[in-house]
PAVOKOL-285485 format. One record per residue: residue in one letter; x, y, z of N, C-alpha, C in turn. Coordinates in Angstrom, 2 decimals. Example, Ala and Ser with C-alpha at 12.3 -4.5 7.8 and 13.67 -1.06 7.14 Angstrom:
% PAVOKOL-285485
residuo_n.u_n.v_n.w_ca.u_ca.v_ca.w_c.u_c.v_c.w
a_13.19_-5.69_7.80_12.30_-4.50_7.80_13.20_-3.30_7.80 .
s_12.85_-2.25_7.08_13.67_-1.06_7.14_12.90_0.03_7.87 .
% end
This chain:
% PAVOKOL-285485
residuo_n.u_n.v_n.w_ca.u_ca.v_ca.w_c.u_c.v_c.w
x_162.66_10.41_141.36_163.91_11.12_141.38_164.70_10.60_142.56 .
x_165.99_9.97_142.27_166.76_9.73_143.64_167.03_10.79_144.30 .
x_167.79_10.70_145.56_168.28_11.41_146.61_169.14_12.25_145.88 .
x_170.15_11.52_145.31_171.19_11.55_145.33_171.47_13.09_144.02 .
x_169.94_12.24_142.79_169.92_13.83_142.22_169.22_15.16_142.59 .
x_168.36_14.77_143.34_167.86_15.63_143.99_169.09_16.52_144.65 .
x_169.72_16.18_145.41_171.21_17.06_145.89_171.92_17.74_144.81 .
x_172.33_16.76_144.27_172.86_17.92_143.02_172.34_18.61_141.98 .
x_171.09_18.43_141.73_170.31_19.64_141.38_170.26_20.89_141.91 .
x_169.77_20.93_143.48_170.11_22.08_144.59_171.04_22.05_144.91 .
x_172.72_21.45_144.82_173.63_22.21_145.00_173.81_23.14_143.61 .
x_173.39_22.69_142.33_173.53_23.54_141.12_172.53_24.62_141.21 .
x_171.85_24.27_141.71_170.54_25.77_141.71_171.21_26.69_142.76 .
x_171.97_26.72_143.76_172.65_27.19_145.30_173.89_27.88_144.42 .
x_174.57_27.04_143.52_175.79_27.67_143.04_175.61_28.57_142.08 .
x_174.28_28.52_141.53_174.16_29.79_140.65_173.61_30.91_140.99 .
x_172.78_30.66_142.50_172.35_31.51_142.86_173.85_32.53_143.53 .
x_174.38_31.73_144.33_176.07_32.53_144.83_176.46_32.89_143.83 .
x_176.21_32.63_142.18_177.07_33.39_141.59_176.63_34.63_140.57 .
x_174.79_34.56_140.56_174.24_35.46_140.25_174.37_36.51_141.27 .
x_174.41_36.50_142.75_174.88_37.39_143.75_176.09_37.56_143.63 .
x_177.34_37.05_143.91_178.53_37.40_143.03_178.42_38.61_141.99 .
x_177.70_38.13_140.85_177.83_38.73_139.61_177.43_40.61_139.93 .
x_175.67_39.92_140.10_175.23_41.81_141.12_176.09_42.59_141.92 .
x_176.93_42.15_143.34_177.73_42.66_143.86_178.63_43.21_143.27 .
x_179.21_42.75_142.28_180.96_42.81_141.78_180.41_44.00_140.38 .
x_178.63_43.98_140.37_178.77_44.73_138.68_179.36_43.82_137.62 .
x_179.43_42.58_137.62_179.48_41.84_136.50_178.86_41.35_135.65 .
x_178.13_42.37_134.74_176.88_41.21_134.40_176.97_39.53_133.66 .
x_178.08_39.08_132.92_178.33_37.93_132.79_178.39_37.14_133.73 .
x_178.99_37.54_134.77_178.97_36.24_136.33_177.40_36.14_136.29 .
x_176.36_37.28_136.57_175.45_37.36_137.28_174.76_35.98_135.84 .
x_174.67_36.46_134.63_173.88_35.84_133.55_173.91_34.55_133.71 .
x_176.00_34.02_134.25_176.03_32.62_134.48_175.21_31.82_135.23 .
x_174.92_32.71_136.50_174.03_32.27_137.72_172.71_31.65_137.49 .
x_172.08_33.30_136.41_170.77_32.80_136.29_170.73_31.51_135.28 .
x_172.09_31.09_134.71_172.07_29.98_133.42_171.64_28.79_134.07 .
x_172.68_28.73_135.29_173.17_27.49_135.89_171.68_27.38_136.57 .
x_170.73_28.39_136.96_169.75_27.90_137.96_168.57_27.62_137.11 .
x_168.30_27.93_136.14_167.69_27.50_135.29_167.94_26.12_134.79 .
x_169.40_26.02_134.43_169.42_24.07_133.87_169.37_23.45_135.00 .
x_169.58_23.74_136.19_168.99_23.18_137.41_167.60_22.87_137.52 .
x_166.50_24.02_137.28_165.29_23.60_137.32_164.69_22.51_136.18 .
x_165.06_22.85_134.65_165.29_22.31_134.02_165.71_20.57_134.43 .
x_166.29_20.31_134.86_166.80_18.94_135.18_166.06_18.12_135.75 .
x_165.43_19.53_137.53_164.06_18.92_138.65_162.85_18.44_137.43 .
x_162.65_19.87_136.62_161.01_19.18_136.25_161.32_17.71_134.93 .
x_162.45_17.51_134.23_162.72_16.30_133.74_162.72_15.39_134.73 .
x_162.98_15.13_135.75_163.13_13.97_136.76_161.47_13.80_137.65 .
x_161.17_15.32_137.36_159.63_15.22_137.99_158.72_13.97_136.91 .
x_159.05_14.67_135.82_158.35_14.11_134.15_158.26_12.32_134.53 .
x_159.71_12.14_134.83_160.38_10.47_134.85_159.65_9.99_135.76 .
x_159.52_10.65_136.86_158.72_10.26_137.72_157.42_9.87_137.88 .
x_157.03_10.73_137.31_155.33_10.45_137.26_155.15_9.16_136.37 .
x_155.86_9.15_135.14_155.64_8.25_134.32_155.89_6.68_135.00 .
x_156.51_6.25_136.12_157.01_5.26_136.94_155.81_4.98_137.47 .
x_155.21_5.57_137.81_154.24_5.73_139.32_153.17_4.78_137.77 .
% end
């Protein structure tokens, strides 16, 4: 996995977490659902690049 996705994976996992907190605070439950969406296809993305990885090695 490069650097480079590695960063934007955790800035996407960071932005859904601010917006699942967002969502809780404000009583929104759609913001909050977005949050948990976005941090999920975030992890989603890490363990595909984990997958790629191993297979290199």
């Amino acid at each position: 996995m490069g650097i480079d996705d590695k960063i934007s994976n955790a800035s996407e996992e960071a932005a859904g977490k601010l917006k699942e907190g967002a969502g809780r605070a404000t009583d929104d439950e759609r913001l909050e659902a977005e949050g948990r969406a976005d941090q999920t296809h975030a992890n989603l993305k890490q363990a595909g690049e984990k997958i790629k990885d191993a297979f290199r090695s």
